[in-house]
RONUVEX-842017 format. One record per residue (C-alpha): x, y, z. Coordinates in nm, 2 decimals, always signed. Last residue first. Example, Ala and Ser with C-alpha at 12.3 -4.5 7.8 and 13.67 -1.06 7.14 Angstrom:
RONUVEX-842017
R      X      Y      Z
R  +1.37  -0.11  +0.71
R  +1.23  -0.45  +0.78
This chain:
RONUVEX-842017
R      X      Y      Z
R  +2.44  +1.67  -2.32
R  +2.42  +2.02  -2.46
R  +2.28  +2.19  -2.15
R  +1.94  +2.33  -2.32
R  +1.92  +1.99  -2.47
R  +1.96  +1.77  -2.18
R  +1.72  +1.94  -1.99
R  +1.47  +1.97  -2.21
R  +1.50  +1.62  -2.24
R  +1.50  +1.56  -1.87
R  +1.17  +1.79  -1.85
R  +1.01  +1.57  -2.09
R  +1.12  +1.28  -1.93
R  +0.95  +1.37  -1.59
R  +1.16  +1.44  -1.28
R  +1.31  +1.33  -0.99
R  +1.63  +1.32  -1.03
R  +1.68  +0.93  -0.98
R  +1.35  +0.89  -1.19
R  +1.48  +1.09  -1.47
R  +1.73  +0.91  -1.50
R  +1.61  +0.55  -1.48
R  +1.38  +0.67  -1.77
R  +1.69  +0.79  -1.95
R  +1.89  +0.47  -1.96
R  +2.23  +0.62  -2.03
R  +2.44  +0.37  -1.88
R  +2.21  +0.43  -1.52
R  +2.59  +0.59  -1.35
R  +2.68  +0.81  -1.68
R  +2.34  +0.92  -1.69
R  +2.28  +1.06  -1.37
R  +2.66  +1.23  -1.36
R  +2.58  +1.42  -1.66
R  +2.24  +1.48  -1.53
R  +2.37  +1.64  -1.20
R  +2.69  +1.83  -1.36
R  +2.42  +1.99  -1.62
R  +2.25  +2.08  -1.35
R  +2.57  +2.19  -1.10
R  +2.69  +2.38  -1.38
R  +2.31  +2.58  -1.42
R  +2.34  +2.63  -1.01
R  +2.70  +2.81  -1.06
R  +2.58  +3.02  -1.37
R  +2.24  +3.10  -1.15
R  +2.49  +3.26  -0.85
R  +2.50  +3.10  -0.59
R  +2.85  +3.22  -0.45
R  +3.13  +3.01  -0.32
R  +3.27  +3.07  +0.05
R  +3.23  +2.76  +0.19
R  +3.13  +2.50  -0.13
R  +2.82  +2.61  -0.29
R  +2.46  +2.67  -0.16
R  +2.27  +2.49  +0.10
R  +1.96  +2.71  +0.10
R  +2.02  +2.83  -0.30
R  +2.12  +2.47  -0.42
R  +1.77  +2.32  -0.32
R  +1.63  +2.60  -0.51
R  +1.63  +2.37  -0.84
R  +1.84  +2.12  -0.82
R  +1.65  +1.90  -0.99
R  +1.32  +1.87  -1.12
R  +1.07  +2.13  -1.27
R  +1.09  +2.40  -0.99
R  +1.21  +2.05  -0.76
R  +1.25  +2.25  -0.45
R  +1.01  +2.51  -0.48
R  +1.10  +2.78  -0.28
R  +0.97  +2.98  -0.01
R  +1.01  +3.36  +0.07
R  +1.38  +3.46  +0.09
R  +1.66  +3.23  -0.04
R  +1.89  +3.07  +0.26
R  +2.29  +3.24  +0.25
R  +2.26  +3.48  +0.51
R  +2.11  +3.18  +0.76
R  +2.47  +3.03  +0.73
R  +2.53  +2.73  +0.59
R  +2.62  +2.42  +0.66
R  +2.50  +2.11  +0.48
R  +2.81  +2.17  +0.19
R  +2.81  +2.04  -0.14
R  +3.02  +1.74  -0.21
R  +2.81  +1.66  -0.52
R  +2.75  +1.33  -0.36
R  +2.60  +1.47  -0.03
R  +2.39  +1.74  -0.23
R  +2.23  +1.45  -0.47
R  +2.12  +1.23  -0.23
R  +1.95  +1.50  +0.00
R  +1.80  +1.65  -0.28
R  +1.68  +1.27  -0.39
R  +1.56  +1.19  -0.06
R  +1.37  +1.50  -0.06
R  +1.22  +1.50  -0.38
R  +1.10  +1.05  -0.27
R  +0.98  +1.20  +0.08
R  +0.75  +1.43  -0.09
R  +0.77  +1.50  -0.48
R  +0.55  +1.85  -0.46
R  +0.76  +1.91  -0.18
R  +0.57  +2.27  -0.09
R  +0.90  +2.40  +0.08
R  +0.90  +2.59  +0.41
R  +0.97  +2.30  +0.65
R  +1.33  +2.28  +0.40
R  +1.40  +2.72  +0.54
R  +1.37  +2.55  +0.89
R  +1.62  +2.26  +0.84
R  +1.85  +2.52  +0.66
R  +1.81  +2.76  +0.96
R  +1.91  +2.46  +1.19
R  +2.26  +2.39  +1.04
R  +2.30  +2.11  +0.86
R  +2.64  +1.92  +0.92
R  +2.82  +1.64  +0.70
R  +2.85  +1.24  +0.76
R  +3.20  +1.16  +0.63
R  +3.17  +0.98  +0.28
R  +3.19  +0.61  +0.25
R  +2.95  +0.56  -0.02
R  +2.65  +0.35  +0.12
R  +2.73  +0.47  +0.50
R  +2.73  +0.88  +0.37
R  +2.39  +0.84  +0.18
R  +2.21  +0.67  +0.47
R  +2.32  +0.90  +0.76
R  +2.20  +1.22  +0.54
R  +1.91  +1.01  +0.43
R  +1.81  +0.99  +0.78
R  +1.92  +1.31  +0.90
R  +1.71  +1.47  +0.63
R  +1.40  +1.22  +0.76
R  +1.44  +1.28  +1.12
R  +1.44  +1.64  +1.05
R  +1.14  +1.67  +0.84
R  +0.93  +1.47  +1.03
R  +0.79  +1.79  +1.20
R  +0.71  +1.97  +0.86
R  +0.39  +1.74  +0.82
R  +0.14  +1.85  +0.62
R  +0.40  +1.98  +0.31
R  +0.52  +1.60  +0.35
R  +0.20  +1.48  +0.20
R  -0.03  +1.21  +0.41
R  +0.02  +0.85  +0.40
R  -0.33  +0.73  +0.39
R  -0.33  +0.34  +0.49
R  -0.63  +0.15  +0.46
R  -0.77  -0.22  +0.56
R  -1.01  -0.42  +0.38
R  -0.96  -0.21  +0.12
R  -0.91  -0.44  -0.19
R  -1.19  -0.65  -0.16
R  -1.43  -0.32  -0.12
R  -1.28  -0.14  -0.42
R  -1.30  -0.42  -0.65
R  -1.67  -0.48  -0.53
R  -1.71  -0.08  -0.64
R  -1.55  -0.10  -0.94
R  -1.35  +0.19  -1.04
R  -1.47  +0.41  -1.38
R  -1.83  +0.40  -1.22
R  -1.76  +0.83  -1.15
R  -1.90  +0.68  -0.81
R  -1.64  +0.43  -0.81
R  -1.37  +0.67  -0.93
R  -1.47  +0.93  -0.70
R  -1.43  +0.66  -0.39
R  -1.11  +0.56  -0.60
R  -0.96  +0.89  -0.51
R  -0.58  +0.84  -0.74
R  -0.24  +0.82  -0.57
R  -0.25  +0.45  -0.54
R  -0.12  +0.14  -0.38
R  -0.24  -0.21  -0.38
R  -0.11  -0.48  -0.09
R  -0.24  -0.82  -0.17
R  -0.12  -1.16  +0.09
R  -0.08  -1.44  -0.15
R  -0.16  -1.81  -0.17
R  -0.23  -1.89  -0.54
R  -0.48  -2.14  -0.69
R  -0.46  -2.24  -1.02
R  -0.75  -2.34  -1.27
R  -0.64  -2.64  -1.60
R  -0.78  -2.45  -1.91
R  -0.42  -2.37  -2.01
R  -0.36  -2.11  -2.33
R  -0.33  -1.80  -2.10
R  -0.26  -1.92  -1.75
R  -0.61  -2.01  -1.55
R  -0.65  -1.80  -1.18
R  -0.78  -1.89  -0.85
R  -0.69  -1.71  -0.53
R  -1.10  -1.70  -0.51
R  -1.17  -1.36  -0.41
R  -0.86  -1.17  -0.52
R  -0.81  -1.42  -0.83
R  -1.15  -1.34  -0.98
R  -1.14  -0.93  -0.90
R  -0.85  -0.87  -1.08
R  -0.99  -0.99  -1.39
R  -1.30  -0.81  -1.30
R  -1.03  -0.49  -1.27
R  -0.84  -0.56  -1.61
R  -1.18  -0.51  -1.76
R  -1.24  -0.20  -1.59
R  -0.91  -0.04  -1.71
R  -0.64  +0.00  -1.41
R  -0.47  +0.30  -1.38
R  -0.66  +0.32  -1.02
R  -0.42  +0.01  -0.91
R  -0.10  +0.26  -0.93
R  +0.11  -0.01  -0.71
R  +0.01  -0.39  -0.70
R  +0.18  -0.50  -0.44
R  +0.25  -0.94  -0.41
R  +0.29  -1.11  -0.08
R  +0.42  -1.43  -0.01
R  +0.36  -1.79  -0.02
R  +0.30  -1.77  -0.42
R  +0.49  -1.44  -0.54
R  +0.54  -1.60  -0.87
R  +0.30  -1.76  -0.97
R  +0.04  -1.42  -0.91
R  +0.31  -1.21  -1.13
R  +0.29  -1.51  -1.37
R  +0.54  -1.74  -1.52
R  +0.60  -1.74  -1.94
R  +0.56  -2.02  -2.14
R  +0.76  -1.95  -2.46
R  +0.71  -1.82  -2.83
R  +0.39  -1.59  -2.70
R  +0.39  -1.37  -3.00
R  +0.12  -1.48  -3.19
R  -0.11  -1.62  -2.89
R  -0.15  -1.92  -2.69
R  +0.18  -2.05  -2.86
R  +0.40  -2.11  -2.54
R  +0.21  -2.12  -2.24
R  +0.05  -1.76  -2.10
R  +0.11  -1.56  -1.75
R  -0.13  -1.51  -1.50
R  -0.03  -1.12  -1.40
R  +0.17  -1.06  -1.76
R  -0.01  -1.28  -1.98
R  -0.33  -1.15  -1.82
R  -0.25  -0.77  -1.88
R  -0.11  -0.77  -2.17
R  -0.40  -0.66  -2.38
R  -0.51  -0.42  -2.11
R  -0.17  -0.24  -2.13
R  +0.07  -0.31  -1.81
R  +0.25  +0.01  -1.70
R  -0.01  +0.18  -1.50
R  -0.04  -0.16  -1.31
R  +0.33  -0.13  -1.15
R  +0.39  -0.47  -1.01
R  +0.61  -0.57  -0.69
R  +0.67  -0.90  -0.57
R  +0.76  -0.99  -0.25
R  +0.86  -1.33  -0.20
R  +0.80  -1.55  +0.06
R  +1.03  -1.54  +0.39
R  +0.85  -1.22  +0.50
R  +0.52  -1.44  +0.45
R  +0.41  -1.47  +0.84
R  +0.42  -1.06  +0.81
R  +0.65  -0.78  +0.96
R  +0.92  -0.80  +0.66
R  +0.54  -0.80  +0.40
R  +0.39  -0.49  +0.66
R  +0.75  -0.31  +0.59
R  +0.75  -0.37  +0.22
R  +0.43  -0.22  +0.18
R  +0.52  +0.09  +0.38
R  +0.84  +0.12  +0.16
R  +0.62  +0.10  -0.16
R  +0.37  +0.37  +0.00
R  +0.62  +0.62  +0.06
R  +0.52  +0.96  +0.04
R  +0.66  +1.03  -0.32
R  +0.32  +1.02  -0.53
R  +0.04  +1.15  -0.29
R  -0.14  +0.87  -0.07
R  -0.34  +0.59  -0.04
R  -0.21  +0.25  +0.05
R  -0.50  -0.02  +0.06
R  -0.44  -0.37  +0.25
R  -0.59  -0.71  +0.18
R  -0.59  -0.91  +0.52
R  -0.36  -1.16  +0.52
R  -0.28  -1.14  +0.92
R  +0.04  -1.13  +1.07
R  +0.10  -0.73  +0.91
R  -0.23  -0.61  +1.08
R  -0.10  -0.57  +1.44
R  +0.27  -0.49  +1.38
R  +0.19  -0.24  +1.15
R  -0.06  -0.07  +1.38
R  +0.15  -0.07  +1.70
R  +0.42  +0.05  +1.47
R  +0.26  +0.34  +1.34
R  +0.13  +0.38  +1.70
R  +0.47  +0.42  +1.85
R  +0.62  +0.62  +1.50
R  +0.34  +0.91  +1.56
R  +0.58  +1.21  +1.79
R  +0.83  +1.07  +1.53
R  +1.16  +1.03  +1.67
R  +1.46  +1.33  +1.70
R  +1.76  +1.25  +1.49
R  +1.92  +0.89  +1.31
R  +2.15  +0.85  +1.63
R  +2.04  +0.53  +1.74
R  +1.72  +0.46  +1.50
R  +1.43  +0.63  +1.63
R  +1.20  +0.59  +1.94
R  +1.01  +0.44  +2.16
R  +0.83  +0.20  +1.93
R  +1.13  +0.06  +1.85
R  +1.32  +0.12  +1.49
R  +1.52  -0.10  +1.33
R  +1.87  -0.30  +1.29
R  +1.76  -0.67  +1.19
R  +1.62  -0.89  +1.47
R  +1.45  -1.15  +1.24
R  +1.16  -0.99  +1.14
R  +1.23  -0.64  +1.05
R  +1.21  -0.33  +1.30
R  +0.93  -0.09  +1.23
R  +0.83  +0.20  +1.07
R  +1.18  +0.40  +1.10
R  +1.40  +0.17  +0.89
R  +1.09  +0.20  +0.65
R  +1.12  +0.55  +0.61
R  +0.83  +0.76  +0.73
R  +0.50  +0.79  +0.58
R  +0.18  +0.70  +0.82
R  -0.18  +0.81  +0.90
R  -0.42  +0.57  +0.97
R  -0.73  +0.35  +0.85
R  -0.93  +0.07  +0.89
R  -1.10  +0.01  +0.61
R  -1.50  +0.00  +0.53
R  -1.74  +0.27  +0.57
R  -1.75  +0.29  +0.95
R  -1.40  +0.20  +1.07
R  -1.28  -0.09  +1.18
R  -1.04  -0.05  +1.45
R  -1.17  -0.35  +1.71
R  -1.20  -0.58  +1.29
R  -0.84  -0.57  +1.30
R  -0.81  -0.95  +1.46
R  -1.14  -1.09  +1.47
R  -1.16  -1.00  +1.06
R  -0.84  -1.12  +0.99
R  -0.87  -1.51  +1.17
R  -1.19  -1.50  +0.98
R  -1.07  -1.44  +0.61
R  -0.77  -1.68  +0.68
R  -1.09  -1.96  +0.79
R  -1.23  -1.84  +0.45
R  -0.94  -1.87  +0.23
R  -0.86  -2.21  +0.37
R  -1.15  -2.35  +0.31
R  -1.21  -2.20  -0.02
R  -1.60  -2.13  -0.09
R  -1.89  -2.24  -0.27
R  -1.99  -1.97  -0.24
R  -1.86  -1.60  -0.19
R  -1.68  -1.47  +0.07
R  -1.78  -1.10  +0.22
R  -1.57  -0.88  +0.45
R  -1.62  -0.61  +0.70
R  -1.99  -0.57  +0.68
R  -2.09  -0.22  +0.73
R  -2.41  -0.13  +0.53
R  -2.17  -0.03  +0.24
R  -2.02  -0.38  +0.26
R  -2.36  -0.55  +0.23
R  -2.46  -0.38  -0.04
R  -2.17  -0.46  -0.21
R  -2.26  -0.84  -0.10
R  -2.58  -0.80  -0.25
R  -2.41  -0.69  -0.62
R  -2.17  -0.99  -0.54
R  -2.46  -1.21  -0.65
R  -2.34  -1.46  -0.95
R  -2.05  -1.51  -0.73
R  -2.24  -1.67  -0.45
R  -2.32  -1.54  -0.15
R  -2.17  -1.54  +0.24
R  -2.12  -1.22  +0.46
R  -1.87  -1.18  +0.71
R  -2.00  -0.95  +1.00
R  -1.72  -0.81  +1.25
R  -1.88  -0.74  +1.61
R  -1.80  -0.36  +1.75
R  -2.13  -0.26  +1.67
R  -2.32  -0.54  +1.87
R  -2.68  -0.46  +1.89
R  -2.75  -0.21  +1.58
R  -2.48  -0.35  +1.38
R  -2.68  -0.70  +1.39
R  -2.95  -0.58  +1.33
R  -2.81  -0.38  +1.02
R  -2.70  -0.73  +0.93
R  -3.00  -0.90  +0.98
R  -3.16  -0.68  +0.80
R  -2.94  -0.69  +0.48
R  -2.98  -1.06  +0.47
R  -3.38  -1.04  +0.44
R  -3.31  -0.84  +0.22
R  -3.09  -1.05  -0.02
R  -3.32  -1.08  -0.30
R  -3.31  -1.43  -0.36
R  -3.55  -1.54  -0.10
R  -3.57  -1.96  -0.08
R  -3.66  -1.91  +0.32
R  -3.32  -1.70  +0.39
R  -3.08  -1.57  +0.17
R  -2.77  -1.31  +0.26
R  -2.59  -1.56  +0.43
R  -2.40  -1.52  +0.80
R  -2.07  -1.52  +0.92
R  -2.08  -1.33  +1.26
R  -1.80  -1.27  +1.45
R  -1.68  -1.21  +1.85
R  -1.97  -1.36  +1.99
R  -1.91  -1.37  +2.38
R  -2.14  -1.12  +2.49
R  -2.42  -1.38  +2.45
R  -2.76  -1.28  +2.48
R  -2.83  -1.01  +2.19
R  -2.61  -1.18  +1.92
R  -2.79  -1.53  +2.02
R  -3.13  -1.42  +2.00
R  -3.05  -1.19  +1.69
R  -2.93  -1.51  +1.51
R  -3.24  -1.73  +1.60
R  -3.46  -1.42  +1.46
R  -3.23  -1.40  +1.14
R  -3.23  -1.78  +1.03
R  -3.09  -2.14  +1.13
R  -2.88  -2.05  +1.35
R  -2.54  -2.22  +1.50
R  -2.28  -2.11  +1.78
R  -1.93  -2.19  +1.70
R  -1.60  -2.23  +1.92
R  -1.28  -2.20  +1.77
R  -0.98  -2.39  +1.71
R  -0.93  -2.44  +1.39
R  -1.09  -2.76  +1.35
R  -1.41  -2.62  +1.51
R  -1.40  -2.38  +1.25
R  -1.39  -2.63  +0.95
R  -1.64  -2.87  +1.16
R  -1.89  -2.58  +1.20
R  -1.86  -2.44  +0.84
R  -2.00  -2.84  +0.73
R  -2.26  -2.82  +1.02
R  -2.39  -2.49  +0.88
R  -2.34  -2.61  +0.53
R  -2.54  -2.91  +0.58
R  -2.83  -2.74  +0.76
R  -2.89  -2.50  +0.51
R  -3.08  -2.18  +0.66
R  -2.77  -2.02  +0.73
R  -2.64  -1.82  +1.03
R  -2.26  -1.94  +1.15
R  -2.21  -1.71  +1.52
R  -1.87  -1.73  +1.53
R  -1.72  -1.75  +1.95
């Protein structure tokens, strides 16, 4: 049952009939008192969507109280607050006083019965400060099987043959699989490398949308100048250089879902921007009055702390609170040693399927002497090391003579680095530093040959910044 509190009669009978059409029953009060009455007498309320302004008060308290009241009887019951855009300010208050979601007036139909359907179904997990959140980062073979029956993990266990499970893949997937049918905005936090794209990707193959598109948008690439032409897009002549109409990131991933990766890069006036077409799925194209609506699912990814950026005031907070309805933290690799074995033997398996190779062996003293590396890169440095060793031709086993003492770094500035120190040469070959600088150069050489000597696509196959690639090429006379 939603419990609708307003003291408009018309809009509580108006949010009645859109409910009722949607299949659920609805209790109706007129202010706070009623609302109480009916929160603290019938155990069947599962939601609450209730105004922030009762008896002609603009302030919101008397909103603010009900909702505490609310929280006080009936923790586990989701509040959705309703206010108009002039006065998201109250429903930021809200959300720190532990409403799940606010919708602003007047309102979306179909954006506020999807904004129900989410709250009564992850709202159980909610935790206190907005955002339910877990702990994931594993390849996306290994989150959870696709839609459609495509080769994938079960909750009992790994891909055949791809090594020893996750001791955490079961509720990983119980978790995907519960929040991906729902269009609930989702945060990703986490350390560059851990595997937030992939995690994006799997809730959009696990969602209602996986036959939408997904498109993906790196924000620390788009200037604020650009910003609109590239996420609304523009009509031909709305500015100097705008000699064609050009589609939208929002246009385009319509009906599916659309990841907006390093979303603390974004400048403060991109972010109210932002904030528009997250609330209302309504947007204008540069040089066109006429409004559009979009129907996407948002998934936003960074590596930054936007709590300290909102209380630095260089995030906004309402921003913040659309965006992290729900929120995954992938922790580092160097927290988790135990998953690297699955994941070696994964990219191992991976890397010798895409180029035909025979699958090589690791022997368990290389697997140990990997859990001792920092992985500044995460999952992305060791995908690559992995990548790069099978292609080279280099051999997976070694014996524990042949492993460096003390930890390494395995990128040390990129590449190689120690990585060709624990697996070393060829049988028999030394690792001596003139073999490791020929396997560099031979590394680079190889990059750039294969991405047509697009150095940014280098340097992000090796794992490493441009400056260091440049230093790179020069010291080796590339």
């Amino acid at each position: 049952m939603i419990l609708v509190v307003d003291d408009d009669k018309n809009i509580r009978l108006s949010l009645k009939l859109i409910l009722e059409r949607n299949g659920y029953d609805v209790a109706l009060a007129e202010g706070p008192k009623e609302a109480i009455r009916i929160v603290r007498n019938t155990p069947a309320v599962e939601l609450v969507l209730m105004d922030m302004n009762y008896n002609m008060s603009t302030d919101g308290e008397e909103g603010l109280t009900l909702l505490k009241q609310v929280k006080v009887f009936r923790p586990d019951v989701p509040c959705i607050l309703m206010t108009a855009w002039g006065s998201i300010d109250l429903a930021v208050q809200g959300m720190r006083a532990g409403a799940f979601d606010f919708i602003t007036k007047p309102w979306d139909n179909g954006v506020l019965v999807e904004r129900v359907e989410t709250a009564i179904n992850v709202a159980p997990s909610k935790s206190p400060r907005g955002g339910t959140c877990v702990s994931i980062g594993i390849p996306e073979d290994m989150v959870a099987p696709p839609r459609g029956g495509r080769e994938g993990a079960s909750p009992q266990g790994g891909r055949e043959g791809a090594g020893v499970p996750l001791p955490s893949l079961a509720s990983i997937y119980a978790t995907i699989a519960r929040i991906a049918p729902t269009n609930a905005p989702v945060l990703i936090t986490g350390e560059s490398g851990t595997g937030k794209e992939l995690i994006a990707e799997a809730i959009h193959r696990q969602s209602r949308r996986a036959n939408g598109p997904f498109v993906k948008v790196n924000l620390g690439g788009i200037s604020s100048s650009l910003f609109e032409s590239e996420m609304f897009g523009h009509k031909k002549g709305s500015f100097t250089d705008a000699k064609e109409d050009r589609v939208g990131r929002f246009e385009l991933a319509n009906g599916g879902t659309i990841f907006l990766d390093e979303i603390g890069e974004l400048d403060l006036a991109s972010q109210v921007k932002l904030l528009r077409v997250l609330q209302d799925q309504t947007y204008e194209v540069l040089g066109d009055s006429r409004t559009r609506r979009t129907d996407v699912r948002v998934v936003c990814a960074t590596n930054a702390d936007l709590r300290t950026m909102v209380a630095e005031h260089t995030f906004r907070e309402d921003l913040f609170y659309r965006i992290n309805t729900i929120s995954l933290h992938l922790p580092p690799l160097r927290q988790r040693p135990e998953d690297i074995p699955p994941l070696v033997d994964h990219f191992l398996r991976q890397t010798c399927k895409d180029n035909g190779l025979p699958l090589p062996t690791i022997k368990p003293e290389t697997i140990a002497y990997l859990q001792t590396l920092p992985f500044p890169g995460n999952i992305r440095e060791l995908k690559n090391a992995v990548e790069r060793t099978v292609l080279m031709g280099e051999a997976m086993a070694l014996p524990p003579s042949r492993l460096p003492r003390g930890g390494g770094n395995i990128s040390s500035d990129g590449l190689l680095g120690t990585i060709a120190s624990p697996w070393g040469g060829r049988e028999g070959a030394g690792a001596s530093s003139s073999t490791l600088e020929d396997l560099e150069r031979a590394a680079i050489a190889t990059s750039i040959e294969k991405n047509a000597g697009n150095l940014s696509l280098v340097a992000k196959e090796l794992g490493i910044s441009r400056g260091a690639l440049y230093r790179k090429i020069e010291k080796h006379g590339l």
